[in-house]
C-alpha positions in Angstrom: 0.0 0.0 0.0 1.7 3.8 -0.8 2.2 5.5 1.4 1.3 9.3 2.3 3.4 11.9 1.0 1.8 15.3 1.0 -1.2 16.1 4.1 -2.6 20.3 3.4 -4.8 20.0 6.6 -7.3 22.9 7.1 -5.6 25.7 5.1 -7.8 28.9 4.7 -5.7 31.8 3.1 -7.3 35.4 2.9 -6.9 38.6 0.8 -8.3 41.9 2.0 -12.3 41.2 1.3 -11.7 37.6 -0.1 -11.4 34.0 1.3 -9.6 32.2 -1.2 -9.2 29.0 0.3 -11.4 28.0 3.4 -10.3 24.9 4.9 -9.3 23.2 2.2 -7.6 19.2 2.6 -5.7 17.4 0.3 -3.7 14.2 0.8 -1.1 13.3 -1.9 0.2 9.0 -2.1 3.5 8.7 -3.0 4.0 7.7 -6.7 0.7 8.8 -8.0 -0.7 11.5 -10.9 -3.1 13.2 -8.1 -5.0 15.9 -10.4 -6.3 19.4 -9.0 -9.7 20.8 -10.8 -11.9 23.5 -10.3 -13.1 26.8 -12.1 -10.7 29.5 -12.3 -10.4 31.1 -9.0 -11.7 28.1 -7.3 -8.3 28.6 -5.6 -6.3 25.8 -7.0 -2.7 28.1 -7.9 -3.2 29.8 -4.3 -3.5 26.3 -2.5 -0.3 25.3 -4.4 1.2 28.5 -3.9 0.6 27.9 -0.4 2.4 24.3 -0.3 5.4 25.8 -2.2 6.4 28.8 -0.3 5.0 31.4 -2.5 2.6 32.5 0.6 5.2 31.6 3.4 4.0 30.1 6.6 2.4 33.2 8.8 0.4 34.3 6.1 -2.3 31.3 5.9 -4.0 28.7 8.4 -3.4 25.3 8.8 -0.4 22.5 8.6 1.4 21.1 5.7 2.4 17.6 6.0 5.5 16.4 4.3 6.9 12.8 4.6 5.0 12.8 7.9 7.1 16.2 8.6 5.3 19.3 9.3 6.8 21.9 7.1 6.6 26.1 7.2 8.1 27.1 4.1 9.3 30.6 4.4 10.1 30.7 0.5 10.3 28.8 -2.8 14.1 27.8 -1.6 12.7 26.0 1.6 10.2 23.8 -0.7 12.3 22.9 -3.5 15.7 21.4 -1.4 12.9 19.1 -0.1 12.3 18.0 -3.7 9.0 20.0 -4.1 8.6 22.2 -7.5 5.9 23.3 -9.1 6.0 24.9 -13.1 4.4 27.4 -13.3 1.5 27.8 -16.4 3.8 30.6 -17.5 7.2 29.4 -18.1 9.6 30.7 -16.6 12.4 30.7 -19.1 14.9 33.5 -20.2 14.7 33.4 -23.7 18.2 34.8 -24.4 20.1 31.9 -23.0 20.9 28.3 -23.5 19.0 25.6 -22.3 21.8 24.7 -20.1 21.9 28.1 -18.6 18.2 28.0 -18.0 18.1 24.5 -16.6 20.7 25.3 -13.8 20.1 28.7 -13.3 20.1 29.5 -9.4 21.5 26.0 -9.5 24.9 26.7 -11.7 27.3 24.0 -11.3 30.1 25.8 -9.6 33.3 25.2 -7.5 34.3 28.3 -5.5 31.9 30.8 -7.8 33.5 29.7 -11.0 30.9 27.5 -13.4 32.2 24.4 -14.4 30.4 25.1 -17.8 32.0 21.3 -19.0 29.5 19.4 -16.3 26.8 21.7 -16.6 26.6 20.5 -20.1 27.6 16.8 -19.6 24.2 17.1 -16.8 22.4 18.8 -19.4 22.2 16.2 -21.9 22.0 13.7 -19.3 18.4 15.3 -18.6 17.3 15.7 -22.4 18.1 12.1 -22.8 15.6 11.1 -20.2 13.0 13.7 -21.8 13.6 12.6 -25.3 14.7 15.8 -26.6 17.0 16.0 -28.9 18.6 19.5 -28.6 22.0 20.7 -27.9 22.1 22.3 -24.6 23.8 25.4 -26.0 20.5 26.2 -27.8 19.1 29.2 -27.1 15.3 29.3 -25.5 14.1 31.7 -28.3 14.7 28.7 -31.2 12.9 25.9 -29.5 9.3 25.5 -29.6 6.8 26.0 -26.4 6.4 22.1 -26.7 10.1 21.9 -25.9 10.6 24.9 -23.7 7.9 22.8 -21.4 10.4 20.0 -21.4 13.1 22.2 -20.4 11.1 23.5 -17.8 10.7 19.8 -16.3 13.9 19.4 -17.0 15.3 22.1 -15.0 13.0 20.3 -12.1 14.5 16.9 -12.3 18.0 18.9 -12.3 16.6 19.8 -8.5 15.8 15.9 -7.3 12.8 16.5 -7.6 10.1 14.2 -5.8 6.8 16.4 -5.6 6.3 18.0 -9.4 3.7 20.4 -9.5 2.7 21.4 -13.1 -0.1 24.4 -13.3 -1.9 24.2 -16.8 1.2 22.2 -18.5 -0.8 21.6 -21.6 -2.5 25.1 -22.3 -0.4 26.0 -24.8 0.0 22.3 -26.3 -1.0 21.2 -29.5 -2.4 17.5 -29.2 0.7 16.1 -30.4 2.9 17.9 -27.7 0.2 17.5 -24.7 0.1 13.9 -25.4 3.8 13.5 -25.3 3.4 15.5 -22.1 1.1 12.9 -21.0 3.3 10.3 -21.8 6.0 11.9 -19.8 4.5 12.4 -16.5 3.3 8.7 -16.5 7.2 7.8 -16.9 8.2 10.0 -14.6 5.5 8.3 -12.2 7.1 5.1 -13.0 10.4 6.4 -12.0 9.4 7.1 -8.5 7.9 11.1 -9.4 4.8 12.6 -7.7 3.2 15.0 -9.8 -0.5 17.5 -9.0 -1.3 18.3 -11.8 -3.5 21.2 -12.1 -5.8 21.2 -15.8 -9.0 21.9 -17.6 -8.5 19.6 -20.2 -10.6 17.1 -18.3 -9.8 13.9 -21.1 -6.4 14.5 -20.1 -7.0 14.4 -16.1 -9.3 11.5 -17.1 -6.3 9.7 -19.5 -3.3 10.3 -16.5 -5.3 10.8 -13.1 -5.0 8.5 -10.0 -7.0 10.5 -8.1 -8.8 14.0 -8.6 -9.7 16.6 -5.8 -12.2 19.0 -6.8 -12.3 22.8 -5.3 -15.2 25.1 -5.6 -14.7 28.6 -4.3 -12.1 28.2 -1.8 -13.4 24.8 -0.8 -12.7 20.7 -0.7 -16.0 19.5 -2.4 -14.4 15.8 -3.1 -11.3 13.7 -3.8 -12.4 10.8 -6.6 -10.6 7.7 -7.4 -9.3 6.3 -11.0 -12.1 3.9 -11.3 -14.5 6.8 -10.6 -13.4 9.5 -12.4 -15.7 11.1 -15.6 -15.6 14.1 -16.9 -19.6 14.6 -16.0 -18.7 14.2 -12.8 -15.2 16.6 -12.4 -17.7 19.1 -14.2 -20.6 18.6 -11.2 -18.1 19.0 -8.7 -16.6 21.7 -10.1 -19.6 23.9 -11.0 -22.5 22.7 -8.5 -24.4 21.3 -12.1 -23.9 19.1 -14.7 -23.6 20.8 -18.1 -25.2 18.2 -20.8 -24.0 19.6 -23.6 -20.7 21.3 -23.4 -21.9 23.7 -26.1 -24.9 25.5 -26.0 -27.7 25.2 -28.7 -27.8 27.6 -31.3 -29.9 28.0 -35.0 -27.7 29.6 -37.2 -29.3 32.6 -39.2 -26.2 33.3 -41.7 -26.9 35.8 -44.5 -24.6 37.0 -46.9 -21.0 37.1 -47.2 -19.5 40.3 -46.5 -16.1 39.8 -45.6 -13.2 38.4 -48.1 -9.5 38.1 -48.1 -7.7 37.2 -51.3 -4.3 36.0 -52.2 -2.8 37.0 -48.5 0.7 36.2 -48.4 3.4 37.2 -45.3 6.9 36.9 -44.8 8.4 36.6 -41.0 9.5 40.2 -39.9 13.2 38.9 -38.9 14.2 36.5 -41.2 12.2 38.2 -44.7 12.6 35.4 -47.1 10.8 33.0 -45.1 7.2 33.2 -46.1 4.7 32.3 -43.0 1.8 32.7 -44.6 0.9 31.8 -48.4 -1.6 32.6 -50.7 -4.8 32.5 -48.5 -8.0 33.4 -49.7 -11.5 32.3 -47.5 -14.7 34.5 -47.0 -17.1 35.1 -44.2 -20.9 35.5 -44.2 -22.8 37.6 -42.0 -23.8 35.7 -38.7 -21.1 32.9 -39.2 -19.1 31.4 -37.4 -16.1 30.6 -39.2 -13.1 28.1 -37.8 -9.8 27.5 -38.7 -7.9 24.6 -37.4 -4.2 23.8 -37.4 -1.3 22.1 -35.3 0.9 25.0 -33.9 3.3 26.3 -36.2 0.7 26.2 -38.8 0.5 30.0 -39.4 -3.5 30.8 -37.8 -2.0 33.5 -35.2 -0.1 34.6 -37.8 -2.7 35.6 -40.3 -5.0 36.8 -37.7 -2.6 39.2 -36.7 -1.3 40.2 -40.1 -5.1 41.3 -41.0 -5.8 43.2 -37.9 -3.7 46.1 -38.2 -1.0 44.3 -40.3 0.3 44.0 -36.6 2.6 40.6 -37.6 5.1 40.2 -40.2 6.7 41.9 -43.6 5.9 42.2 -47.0 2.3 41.6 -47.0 0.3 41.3 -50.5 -3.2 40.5 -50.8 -6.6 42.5 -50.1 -9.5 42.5 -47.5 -12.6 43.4 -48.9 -15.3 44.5 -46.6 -19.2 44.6 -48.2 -17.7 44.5 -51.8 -15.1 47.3 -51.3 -11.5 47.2 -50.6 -10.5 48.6 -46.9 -7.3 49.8 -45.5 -6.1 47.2 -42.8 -2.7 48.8 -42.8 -2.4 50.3 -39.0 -4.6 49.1 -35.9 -6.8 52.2 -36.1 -7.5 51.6 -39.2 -8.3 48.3 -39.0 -10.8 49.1 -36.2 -12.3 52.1 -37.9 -13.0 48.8 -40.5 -15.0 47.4 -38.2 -12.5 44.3 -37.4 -11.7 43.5 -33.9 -9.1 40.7 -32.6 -9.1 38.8 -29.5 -5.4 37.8 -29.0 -4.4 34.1 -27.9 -2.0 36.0 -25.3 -4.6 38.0 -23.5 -1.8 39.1 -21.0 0.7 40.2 -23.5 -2.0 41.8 -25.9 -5.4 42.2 -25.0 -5.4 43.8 -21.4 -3.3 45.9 -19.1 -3.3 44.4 -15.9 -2.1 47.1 -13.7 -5.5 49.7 -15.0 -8.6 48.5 -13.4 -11.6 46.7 -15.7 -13.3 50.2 -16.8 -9.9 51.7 -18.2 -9.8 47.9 -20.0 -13.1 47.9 -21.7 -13.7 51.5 -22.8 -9.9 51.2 -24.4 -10.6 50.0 -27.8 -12.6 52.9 -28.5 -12.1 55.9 -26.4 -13.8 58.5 -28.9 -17.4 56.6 -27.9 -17.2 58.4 -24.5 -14.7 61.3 -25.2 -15.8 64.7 -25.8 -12.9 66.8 -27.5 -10.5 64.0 -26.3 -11.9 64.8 -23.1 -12.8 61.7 -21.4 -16.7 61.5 -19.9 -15.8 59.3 -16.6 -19.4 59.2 -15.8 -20.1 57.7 -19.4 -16.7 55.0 -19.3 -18.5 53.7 -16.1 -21.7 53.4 -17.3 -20.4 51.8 -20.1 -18.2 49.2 -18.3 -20.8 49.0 -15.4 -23.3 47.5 -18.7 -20.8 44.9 -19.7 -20.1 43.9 -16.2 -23.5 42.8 -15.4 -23.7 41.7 -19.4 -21.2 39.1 -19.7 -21.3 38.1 -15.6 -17.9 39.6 -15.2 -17.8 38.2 -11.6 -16.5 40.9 -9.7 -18.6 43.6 -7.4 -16.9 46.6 -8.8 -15.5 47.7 -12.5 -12.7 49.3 -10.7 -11.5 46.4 -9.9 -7.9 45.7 -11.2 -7.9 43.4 -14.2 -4.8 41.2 -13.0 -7.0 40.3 -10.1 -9.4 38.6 -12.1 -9.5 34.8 -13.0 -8.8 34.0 -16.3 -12.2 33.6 -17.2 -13.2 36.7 -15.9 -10.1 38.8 -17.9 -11.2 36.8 -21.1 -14.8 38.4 -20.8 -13.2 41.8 -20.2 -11.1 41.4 -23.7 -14.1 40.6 -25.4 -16.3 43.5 -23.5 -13.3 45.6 -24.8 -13.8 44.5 -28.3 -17.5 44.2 -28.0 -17.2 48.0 -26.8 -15.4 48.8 -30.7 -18.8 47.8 -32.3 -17.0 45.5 -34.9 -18.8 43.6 -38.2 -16.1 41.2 -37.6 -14.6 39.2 -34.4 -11.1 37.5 -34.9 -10.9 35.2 -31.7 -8.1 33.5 -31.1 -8.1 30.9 -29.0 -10.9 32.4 -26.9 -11.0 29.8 -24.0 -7.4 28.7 -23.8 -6.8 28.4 -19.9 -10.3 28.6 -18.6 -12.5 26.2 -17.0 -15.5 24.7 -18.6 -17.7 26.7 -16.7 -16.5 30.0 -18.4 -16.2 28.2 -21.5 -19.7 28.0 -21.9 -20.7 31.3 -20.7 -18.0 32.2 -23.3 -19.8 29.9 -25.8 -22.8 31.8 -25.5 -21.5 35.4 -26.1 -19.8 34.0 -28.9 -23.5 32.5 -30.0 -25.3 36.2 -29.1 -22.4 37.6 -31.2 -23.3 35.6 -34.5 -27.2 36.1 -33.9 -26.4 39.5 -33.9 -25.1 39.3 -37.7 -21.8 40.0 -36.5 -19.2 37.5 -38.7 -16.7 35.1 -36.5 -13.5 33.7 -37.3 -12.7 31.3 -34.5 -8.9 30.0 -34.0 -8.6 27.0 -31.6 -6.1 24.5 -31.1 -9.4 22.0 -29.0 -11.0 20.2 -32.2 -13.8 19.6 -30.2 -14.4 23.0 -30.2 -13.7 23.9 -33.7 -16.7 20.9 -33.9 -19.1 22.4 -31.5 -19.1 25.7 -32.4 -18.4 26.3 -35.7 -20.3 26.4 -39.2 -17.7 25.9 -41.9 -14.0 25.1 -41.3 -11.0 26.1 -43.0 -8.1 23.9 -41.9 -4.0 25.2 -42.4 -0.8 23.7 -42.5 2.5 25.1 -42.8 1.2 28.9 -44.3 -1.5 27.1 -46.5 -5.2 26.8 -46.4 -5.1 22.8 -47.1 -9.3 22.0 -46.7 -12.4 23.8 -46.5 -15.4 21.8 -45.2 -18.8 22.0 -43.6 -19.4 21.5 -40.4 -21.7 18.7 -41.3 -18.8 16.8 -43.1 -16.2 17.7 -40.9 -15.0 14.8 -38.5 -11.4 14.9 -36.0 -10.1 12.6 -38.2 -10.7 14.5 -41.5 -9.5 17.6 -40.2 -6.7 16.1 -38.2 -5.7 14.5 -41.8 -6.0 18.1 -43.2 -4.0 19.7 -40.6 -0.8 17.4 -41.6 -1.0 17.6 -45.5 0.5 20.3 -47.7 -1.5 22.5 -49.9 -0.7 20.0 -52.8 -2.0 16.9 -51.4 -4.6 18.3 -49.7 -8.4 17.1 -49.2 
C-alpha cells in the first residue's frame, strides 16, 4: 500500500475582502498522478502556492504535512531542497540563453563561484536524454518550440531531485501532439518514482493520466475521486454545482450573406524576410457565421490573424481585405478598427489587457472617442459603459474598478471581449478564446460568442481543441505550414478528416 506523502490539513488563506481557500484538505500517495480541478479562481494556484512557499507560513491557516514532517516554508528555496517544484502555467524561461543556462540557473554548477560550464553541459544532456529531446544544450530558449521549452522546464526540475512535481496548466499552450507527449512523460516520470499534482482543464487528459482527482469550488474541498470513478460529468458537477449536458450550447444559425473576403494574403516573417509564413490564403465570411480554422501549432492561424488586424505581424504583406464589396485599408490598428474588425489575441496578457488599470480603463480602451468629448474623457459615461458589460457578460466581480490582474482567467477573457465588444466591430477575430479557462467559463463564453453571431456579427474562431472547432463552428477552414489545405462543412467535418488536413500540404490536400 503507498504510502502518504503530502497532508494540506485545514488551510484557509485570505486577501483583504476575499477568502480564497477556506479549509481546504488534500492528501497526496507517493507515486501517483493526483489531479487538482476547479473553475478558475476556485483557488487551486493559491493552494499550491501555499504548499510551495509562494505565501510563506504566517500568512495562511493550517499545517502542511510532508513525509509525515510538518513543514513552514518561508520561501520557494525551503520547498524545493525538499524536492517540491511546481512549473508554473507561464514558463519561466529566459529566452536569451541556452538551455543549459536556464536549466541550472540559481543551480549553476560551480566550485568556489566559478561554473564548471563542462558538467553543466555533460548534466544537461543527461536530462534531455531522459525527456527525449533531442537538442544541444547550447540552444538558445528563443529557437525551440513551447512544446520543448515545457520539457526544459521539467527538466530544470528533475535537475533539482525533484520528488513532488507540480505542473499548473502544463498543456494550455500544447498542440495534441505535444500534450500527449506531455502525458506520456509524466506517467514515466510516475514510473520512476515522481509525484506529480497536476493542475488542468483539459478534463480527457485528467481523465487519461489521473490517479486520483480533488475538486475545489470557491475556496473549498468538495471531493477527492478515485481512477475507477473519475468522468468528466462528474469533475464538471463537482466543479460547477451542475452538470452541463452539452458542453456547447444550442444555437440556429441565421447566416446571410457574405461580407467579408481576403484574397491572395501572403506574409513573410519580420526577422528572417525570405521566409514566407503565410501563403496565398484566400477564405470568405458570411454575416452571422461562425467561421473556424484549425491547425497544429506552427501552422500559421496567429499569424494571419494578426497580419489582418492592423497588419500587426510580419513583412511584405500582399493581398486584399474586402469589406461589403469594397477594398479597406487594414494597414495600421486604427485603421483596422475604424473597419470594423476587432481581434481577440491568444496572449490575452501580452496583448489584450493591461493588468495594472482597473476593468473600466480595460473595456472602454478600444474605442475611447465613444465616451470622449474633444478628447476629453466622460468618466461618468466610461462607467456606465463598463458597469453595462459587467453585469452583461457576468464579469464576476462587485466593482468595474477592480484591477484586471486580479481577475480569474475567465473573468479577464470576458473583459477582452467587452473591450472589443465596446469597438462595435462587423467582424470578431478570436483567437483561442477559451485557452486556460475552466468549462464553466467556457460556456458562458460559448454563449456570447452565439449572441455575437445572432447579432449578424461574422466570426472567425482559432482553436487548437477540435472539439471546439466541432461544437461551435459552421464551416472550417483547416492550415498547414502557411497554406489553407481543406475547407469543409461543419456537417462533413470529422477529427479525423480535419486532423488529416491539418498534416497535408497545400498539394495533397483534401
Amino acid at each position: 500500500m503507498k504510502s502518504i506523502l503530502l497532508e494540506m490539513k485545514n488551510i484557509t488563506k485570505e486577501f483583504p475582502g476575499v477568502k480564497a481557500l477556506d479549509d481546504v484538505n488534500l492528501q497526496v500517495l507517493e507515486h501517483e498522478i493526483h489531479a487538482l480541478c476547479g473553475e478558475n479562481g476556485a483557488g487551486k494556484s493559491t493552494l499550491v502556492k501555499v504548499l510551495s512557499g509562494v505565501y510563506p507560513h504566517g500568512s495562511y491557516e493550517g499545517r502542511i504535512l510532508y513525509k509525515n514532517k510538518e513543514c513552514e516554508f518561508k520561501d520557494i528555496r525551503q520547498s524545493e531542497e525538499l524536492g517540491i517544484v511546481i512549473i508554473h502555467q507561464e514558463l519561466a524561461l529566459i529566452p536569451e540563453l541556452s538551455i543549459a543556462e536556464n536549466i541550472f540557473l540559481g543551480n549553476e554548477q560551480a566550485t568556489q563561484g566559478v561554473i564548471n560550464w563542462n558538467e553543466t553541459k555533460r548534466k544537461t544532456k543527461e536530462l534531455l536524454e531522459v525527456l527525449g529531446l533531442d537538442e544541444s544544450p547550447d540552444t538558445l530558449i528563443k529557437n525551440i518550440g513551447v512544446g520543448k521549452q515545457q520539457l526544459v522546464e521539467i527538466a530544470k526540475a528533475l535537475s533539482k531531485d525533484v520528488q513532488l512535481l507540480i505542473l499548473d496548466e502544463p498543456t494550455a499552450a500544447l498542440n495534441e501532439n505535444d500534450s500527449e507527449n506531455l502525458l506520456k512523460l509524466l506517467l514515466a516520470l510516475r514510473k520512476k518514482g515522481i509525484t506529480a499534482i497536476l493542475i488542468s482543464h483539459k478534463l480527457n487528459e485528467v481523465k487519461q493520466v489521473a490517479d486520483k482527482v480533488t475538486i475545489i469550488r470557491d475556496g473549498k474541498t468538495i471531493e477527492t475521486i478515485d481512477a475507477k470513478e473519475i468522468t468528466e460529468d462528474r469533475i464538471i458537477r463537482g466543479m460547477v454545482g451542475r452538470s452541463l449536458s452539452n458542453r456547447y450550447p444550442d444555437r440556429t444559425p441565421a447566416i446571410g450573406a457574405d461580407f467579408f473576403e481576403v484574397k491572395d494574403w501572403n506574409v513573410y516573417h519580420p526577422i528572417q524576410q525570405d521566409r514566407q509564413i503565410v501563403k496565398d490564403v484566400n477564405f470568405h465570411i458570411k454575416r452571422g457565421e461562425i467561421v473556424g480554422i484549425a491547425g497544429l501549432m506552427g501552422a500559421g492561424r496567429t499569424e494571419l490573424a494578426m497580419s489582418i488586424f492592423g497588419q500587426s505581424y510580419g513583412k511584405k504583406k500582399s493581398g486584399e481585405v474586402i469589406k461589403d464589396g469594397k477594398p479597406v485599408d487594414v494597414s495600421t490598428v486604427h485603421k483596422a478598427i475604424e473597419a470594423g474588425i476587432a481581434y481577440v489575441s491568444e496572449d490575452r496578457k501580452k496583448y489584450g489587457l493591461i493588468l495594472m488599470n482597473d476593468i473600466k480603463e480595460n473595456i472602454t480602451l478600444s474605442k475611447l472617442d465613444k465616451i470622449a468629448k474633444r478628447k476629453i474623457v466622460n468618466e461618468f459615461d466610461e462607467y456606465e459603459q463598463a458597469e453595462m458589460y459587467r453585469k452583461k457578460m457576468n464579469i464576476k466581480t462587485p466593482s468595474v474598478h477592480q484591477v484586471t490582474g486580479n481577475l480569474s482567467g475567465g473573468n479577464q477573457q470576458k473583459v477582452v471581449l467587452s473591450k472589443w465588444i465596446f469597438s462595435d466591430p462587423d467582424l470578431l477575430i478570436l483567437d483561442e478564446p477559451t485557452r486556460g479557462i475552466d468549462v464553466g467559463a467556457k460556456y458562458e463564453i460559448y454563449s456570447i460568442i452565439n449572441q455575437l453571431s445572432n447579432e449578424g456579427k461574422g466570426i472567425l474562431l482559432i482553436s487548437s481543441e477540435l472539439p471546439e472547432i466541432l461544437g461551435m463552428c459552421d464551416r472550417i477552414y483547416v492550415m498547414s505550414e502557411g497554406e489553407f489545405t481543406g475547407e469543409v462543412s461543419v456537417e462533413d467535418a470529422t477529427q479525423e478528416l480535419l486532423m488529416k488536413c491539418m498534416t497535408k500540404s497545400k498539394g495533397n490536400a483534401l
